[in-house]
C-alpha positions as CSV (number, residue, x, y, z in Angstrom):
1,X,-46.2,0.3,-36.9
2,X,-47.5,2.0,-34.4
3,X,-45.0,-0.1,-31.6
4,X,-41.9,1.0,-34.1
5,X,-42.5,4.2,-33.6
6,X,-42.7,3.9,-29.6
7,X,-39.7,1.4,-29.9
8,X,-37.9,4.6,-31.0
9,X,-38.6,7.1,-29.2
10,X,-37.9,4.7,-26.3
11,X,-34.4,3.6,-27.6
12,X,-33.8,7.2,-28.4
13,X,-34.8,8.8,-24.7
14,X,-32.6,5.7,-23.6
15,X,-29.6,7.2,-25.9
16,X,-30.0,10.8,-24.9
17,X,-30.7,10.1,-21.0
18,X,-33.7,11.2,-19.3
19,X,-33.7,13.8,-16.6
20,X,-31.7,16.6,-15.8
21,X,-28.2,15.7,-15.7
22,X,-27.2,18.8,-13.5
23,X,-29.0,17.5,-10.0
24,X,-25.9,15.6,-8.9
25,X,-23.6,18.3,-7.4
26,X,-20.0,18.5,-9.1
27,X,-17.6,17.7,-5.8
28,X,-19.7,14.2,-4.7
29,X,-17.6,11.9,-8.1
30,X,-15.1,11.0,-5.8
31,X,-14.8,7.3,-4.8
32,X,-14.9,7.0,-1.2
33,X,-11.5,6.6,0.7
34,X,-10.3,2.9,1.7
35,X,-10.3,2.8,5.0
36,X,-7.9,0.4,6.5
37,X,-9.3,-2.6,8.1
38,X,-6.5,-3.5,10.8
39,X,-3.7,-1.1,12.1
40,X,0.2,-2.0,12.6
41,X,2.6,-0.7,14.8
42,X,6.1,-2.0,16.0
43,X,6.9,-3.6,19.5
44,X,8.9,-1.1,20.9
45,X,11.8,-3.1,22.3
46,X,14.9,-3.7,20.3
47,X,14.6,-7.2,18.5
48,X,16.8,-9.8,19.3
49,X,19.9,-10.9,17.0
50,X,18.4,-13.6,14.6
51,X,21.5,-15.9,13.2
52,X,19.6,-15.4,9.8
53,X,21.2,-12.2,9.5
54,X,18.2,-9.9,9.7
55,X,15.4,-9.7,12.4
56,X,12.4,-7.4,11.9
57,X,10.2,-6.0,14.8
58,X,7.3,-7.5,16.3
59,X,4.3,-6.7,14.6
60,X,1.5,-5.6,16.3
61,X,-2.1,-5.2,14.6
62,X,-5.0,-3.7,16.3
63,X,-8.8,-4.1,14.3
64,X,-10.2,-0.7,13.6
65,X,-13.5,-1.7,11.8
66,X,-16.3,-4.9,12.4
67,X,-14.5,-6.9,9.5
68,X,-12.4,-9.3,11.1
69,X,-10.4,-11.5,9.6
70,X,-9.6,-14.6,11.0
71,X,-6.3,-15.1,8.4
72,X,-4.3,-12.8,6.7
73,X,-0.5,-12.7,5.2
74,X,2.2,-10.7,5.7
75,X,3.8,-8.8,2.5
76,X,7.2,-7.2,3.1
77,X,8.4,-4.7,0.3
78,X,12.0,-3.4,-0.2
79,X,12.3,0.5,-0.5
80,X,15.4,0.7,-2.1
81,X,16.6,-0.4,-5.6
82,X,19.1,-3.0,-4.7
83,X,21.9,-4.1,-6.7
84,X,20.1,-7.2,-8.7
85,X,16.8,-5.9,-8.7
86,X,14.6,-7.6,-10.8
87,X,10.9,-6.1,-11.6
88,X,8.3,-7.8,-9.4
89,X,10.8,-9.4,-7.1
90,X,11.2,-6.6,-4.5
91,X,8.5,-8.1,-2.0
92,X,7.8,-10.5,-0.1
93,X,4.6,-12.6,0.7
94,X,4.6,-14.9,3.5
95,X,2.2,-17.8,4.0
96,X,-1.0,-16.9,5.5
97,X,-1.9,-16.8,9.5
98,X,-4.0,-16.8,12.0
99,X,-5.2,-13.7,13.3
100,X,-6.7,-14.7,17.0
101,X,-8.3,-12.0,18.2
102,X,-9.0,-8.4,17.3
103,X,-6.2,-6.9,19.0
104,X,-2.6,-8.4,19.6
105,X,1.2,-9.5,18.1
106,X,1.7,-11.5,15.0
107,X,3.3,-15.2,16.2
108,X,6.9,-15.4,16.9
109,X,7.1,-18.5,15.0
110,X,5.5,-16.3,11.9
111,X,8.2,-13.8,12.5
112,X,11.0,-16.2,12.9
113,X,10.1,-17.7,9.5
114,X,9.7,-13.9,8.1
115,X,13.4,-13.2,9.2
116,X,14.2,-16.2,7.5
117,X,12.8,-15.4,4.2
118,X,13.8,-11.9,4.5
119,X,17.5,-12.7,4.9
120,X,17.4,-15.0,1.9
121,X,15.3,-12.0,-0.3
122,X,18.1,-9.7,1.0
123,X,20.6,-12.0,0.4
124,X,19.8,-13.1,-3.4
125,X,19.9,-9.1,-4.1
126,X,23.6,-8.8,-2.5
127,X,22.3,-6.1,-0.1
128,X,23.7,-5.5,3.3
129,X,23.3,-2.5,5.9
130,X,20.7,-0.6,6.8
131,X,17.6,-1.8,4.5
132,X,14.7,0.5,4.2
133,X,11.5,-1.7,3.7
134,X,7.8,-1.5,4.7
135,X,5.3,-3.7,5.8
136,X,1.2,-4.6,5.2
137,X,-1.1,-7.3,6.2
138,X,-3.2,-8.8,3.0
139,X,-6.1,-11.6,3.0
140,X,-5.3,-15.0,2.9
141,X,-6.5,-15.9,-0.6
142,X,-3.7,-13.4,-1.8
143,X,-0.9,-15.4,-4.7
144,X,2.8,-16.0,-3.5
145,X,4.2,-14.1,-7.0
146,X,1.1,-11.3,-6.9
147,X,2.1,-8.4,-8.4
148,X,1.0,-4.8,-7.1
149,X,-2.3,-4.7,-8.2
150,X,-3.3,-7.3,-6.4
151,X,-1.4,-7.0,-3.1
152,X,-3.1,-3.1,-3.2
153,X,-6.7,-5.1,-3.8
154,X,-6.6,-7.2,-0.5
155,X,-4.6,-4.7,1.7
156,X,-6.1,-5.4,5.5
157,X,-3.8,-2.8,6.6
158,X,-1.6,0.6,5.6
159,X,2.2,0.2,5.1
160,X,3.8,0.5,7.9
161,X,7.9,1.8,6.9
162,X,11.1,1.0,8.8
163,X,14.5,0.0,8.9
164,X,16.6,-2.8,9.3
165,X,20.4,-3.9,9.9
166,X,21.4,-6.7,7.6
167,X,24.2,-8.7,8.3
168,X,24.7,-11.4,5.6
169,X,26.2,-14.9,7.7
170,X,27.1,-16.3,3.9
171,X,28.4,-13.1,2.0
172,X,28.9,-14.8,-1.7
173,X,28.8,-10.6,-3.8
């Protein structure tokens, strides 16, 4: 009888909280900011003409904190609505790479096959012009079809915006 009655009060002081709730002070709920783990920035020099239609700038990424990673992908995302826009399909994610070394440019190979890809993405959407896009780096472990929760999750880097000139080589809209 006696532990019932100490069983209660216990669940009940567990219930009601113990302490006064007033000591934490009222500005500190805030979750802390994410600090990016790698910054972008584009190669200043004009890119060359890529027969794929499209070439985006060299990337480069320089590590701001000690988490290095050794791989990471590059996720492209369109700005504008384009004309067959379907949900979840404005991005792109590229197959992962190695990062080697804390400071540099992504590959040129890696790039090559981006502006690839890119012209196909802006081609399937019958786009052409100036395209506004942006651009992150994400951890290696991210899907191919992730959808913006995810890609926000393993974000290495901010989104860096800019423009391209898209020429489509195989106009079919």
């Amino acid at each position: 009888m006696r532990n019932g009655r100490f069983l209660v009060i216990a669940g009940l002081a567990i219930l009601i909280g113990c302490g006064n709730m007033e000591t934490t002070p009222a500005g500190n709920t805030a979750a802390p900011k994410w600090k990016p783990t790698y910054h972008l920035a584009f190669a200043t020099q004009t890119p060359k003409p890529n027969p794929a239609g499209v070439t985006l700038p060299s990337i480069g990424y320089t590590l701001s904190s000690k988490d290095w990673e050794r791989r990471a992908a590059l996720v492209v995302r369109l700005d504008a609505p384009a004309k067959n826009a379907q949900p979840g399909k404005d991005r792109l994610i590229l197959d992962p790479v190695d990062i080697p070394g804390t400071g540099g440019n992504l590959p040129d190979k890696y790039m090559d096959m981006a502006d690839k890809q890119l012209a196909k993405l802006l081609a399937d959407r019958c786009m052409k012009g100036t395209v506004k896009l942006r651009v992150a780096i994400v951890r290696s472990s991210i899907r191919p079809v992730a959808d913006d929760a995810e890609i926000n999750s393993k974000l290495l880097s901010d989104w860096l915006p800019t423009e391209v000139v898209f020429k489509n080589p195989h106009p079919k809209c």
